[in-house]
C-alpha positions as CSV (number, residue, x, y, z in Angstrom):
1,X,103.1,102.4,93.5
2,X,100.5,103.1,96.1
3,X,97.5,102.6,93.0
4,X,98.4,99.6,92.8
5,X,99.4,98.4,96.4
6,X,96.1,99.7,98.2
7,X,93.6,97.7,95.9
8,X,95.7,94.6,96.4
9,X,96.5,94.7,100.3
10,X,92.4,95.9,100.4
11,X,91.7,92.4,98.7
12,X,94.0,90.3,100.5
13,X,92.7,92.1,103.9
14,X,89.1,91.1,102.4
15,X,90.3,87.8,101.7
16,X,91.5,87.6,105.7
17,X,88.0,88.9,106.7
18,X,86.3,85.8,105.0
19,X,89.1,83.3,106.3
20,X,88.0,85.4,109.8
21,X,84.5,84.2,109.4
22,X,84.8,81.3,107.3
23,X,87.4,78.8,109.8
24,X,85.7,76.8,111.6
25,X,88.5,76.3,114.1
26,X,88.9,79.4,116.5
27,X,92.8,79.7,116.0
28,X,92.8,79.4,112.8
29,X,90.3,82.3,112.4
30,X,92.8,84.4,115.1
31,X,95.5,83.7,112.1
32,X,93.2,84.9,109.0
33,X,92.2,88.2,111.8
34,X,96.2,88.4,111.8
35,X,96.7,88.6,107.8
36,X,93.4,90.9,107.7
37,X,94.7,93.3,109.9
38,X,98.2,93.7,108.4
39,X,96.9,93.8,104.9
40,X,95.5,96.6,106.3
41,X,98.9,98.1,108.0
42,X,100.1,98.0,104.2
43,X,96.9,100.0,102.8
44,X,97.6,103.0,105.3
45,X,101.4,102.6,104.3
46,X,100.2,103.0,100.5
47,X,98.2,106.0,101.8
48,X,100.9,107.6,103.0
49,X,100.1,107.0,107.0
50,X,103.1,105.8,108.7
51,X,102.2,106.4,112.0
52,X,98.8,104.6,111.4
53,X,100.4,102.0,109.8
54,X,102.6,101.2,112.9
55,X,99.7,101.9,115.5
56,X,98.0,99.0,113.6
57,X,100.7,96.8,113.6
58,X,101.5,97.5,117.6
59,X,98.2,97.5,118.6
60,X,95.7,95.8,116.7
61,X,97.9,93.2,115.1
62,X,100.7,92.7,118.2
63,X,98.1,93.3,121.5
64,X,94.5,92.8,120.6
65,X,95.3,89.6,118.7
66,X,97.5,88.2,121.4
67,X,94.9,88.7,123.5
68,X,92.3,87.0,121.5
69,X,94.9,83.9,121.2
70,X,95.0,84.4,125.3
71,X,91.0,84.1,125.4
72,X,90.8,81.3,123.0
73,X,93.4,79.0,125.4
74,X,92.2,80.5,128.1
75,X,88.3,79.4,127.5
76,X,89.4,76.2,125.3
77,X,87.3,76.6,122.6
78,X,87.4,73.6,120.3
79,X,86.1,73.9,116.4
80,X,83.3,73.5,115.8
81,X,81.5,72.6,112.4
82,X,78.4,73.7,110.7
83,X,75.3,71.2,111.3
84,X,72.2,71.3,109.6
85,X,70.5,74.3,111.4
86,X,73.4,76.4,110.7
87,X,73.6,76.0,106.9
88,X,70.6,78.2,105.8
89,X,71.8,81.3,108.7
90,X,75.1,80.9,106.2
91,X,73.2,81.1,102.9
92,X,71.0,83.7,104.2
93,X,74.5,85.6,105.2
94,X,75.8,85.1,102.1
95,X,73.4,86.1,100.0
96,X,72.6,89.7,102.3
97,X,76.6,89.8,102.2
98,X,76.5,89.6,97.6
99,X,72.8,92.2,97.9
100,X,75.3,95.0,99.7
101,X,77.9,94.5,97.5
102,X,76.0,94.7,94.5
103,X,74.7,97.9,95.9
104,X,77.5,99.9,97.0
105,X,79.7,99.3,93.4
106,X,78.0,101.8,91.4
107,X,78.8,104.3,94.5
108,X,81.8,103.5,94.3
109,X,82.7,104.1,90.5
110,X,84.4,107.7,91.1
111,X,86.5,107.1,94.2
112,X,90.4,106.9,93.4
113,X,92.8,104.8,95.8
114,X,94.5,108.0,97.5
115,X,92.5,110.8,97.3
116,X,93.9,114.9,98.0
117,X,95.4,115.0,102.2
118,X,98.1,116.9,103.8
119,X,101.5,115.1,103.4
120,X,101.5,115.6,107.8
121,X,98.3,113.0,107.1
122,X,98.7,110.2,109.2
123,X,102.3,111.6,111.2
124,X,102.8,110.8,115.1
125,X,102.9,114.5,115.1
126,X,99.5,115.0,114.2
127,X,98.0,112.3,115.8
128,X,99.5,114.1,118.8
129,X,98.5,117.5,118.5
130,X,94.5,115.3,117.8
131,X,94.6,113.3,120.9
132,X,96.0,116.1,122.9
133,X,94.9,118.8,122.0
134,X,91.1,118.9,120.8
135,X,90.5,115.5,121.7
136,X,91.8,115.5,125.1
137,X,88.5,114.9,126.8
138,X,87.6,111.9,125.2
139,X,90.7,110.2,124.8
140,X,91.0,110.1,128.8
141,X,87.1,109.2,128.9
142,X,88.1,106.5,126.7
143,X,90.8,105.3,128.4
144,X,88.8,105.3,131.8
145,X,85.9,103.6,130.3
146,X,88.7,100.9,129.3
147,X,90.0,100.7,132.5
148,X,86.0,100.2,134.7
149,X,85.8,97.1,131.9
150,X,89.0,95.4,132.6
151,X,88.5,96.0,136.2
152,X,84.6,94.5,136.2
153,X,86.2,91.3,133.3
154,X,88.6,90.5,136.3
155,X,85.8,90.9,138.9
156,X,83.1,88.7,137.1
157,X,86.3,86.5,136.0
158,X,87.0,85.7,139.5
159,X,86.4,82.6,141.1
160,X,84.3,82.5,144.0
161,X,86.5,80.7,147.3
162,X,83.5,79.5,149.2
């Protein structure tokens, strides 16, 4: 089941990622970031990685995209189409976008769908024992780090009362 569920989600979560750049209007390309991102929920579920799967739903699919939605309303961006300067940045895009491709098949010829992990691969209990055990250091750098930028967004976000 999972041979033929990863290669699928993986093309309809590529299929999102063009929509993504593609949409010309910005909510439109928060909806295509939406399918992308849970297309990619169901590959680590074909994998094997429940907890994954579920931190990708909570997090990137539920928080970070509400969050972009919030930004776009928030900003009122409008859509905006592609004039005549912006065609030939697209082509060139497009074109470096087909060159990579066409480069990186023949690497992959040998890789299977789910390659040789532990079954724990992917558990809350080993993400656990990773993020607080080994990794304890970074993880609370990280989150620090996280916190200074949405402390210094709110202070450059605020309006001056003068």
């Amino acid at each position: 089941m999972g041979q033929v569920l990863v290669p699928l989600a993986a093309l309809v979560a590529l299929g999102g990622a063009l929509g993504v750049v593609t949409s010309r209007h910005p909510i439109r390309s928060a909806l295509w970031l939406v399918l992308a991102l849970a297309a990619t929920a169901v590959c680590y579920l074909g994998l094997g990685a429940s907890f994954a799967a579920a931190a990708q739903v909570v997090v990137y699919v539920g928080a970070i995209v509400v969050l972009i939605l919030f930004a776009i309303m928030l900003l009122k961006l409008k859509g905006e189409s592609l004039d005549r300067r912006g065609a030939p940045q697209v082509a060139v895009a497009a074109a470096l976008g087909a060159g990579l491709l066409a480069a990186l098949l023949p690497a992959l010829k040998g890789v299977t769908a789910s390659p040789a992990v532990p079954l724990s691969f992917g558990s809350a209990r080993e993400a656990g024992q990773i993020l607080l055990g080994p990794a304890l250091l970074p993880f609370e750098l990280i989150s620090l780090l996280l916190l200074a930028a949405m402390v210094s967004a709110i202070v450059l976000g605020r309006k001056e009362s003068r």
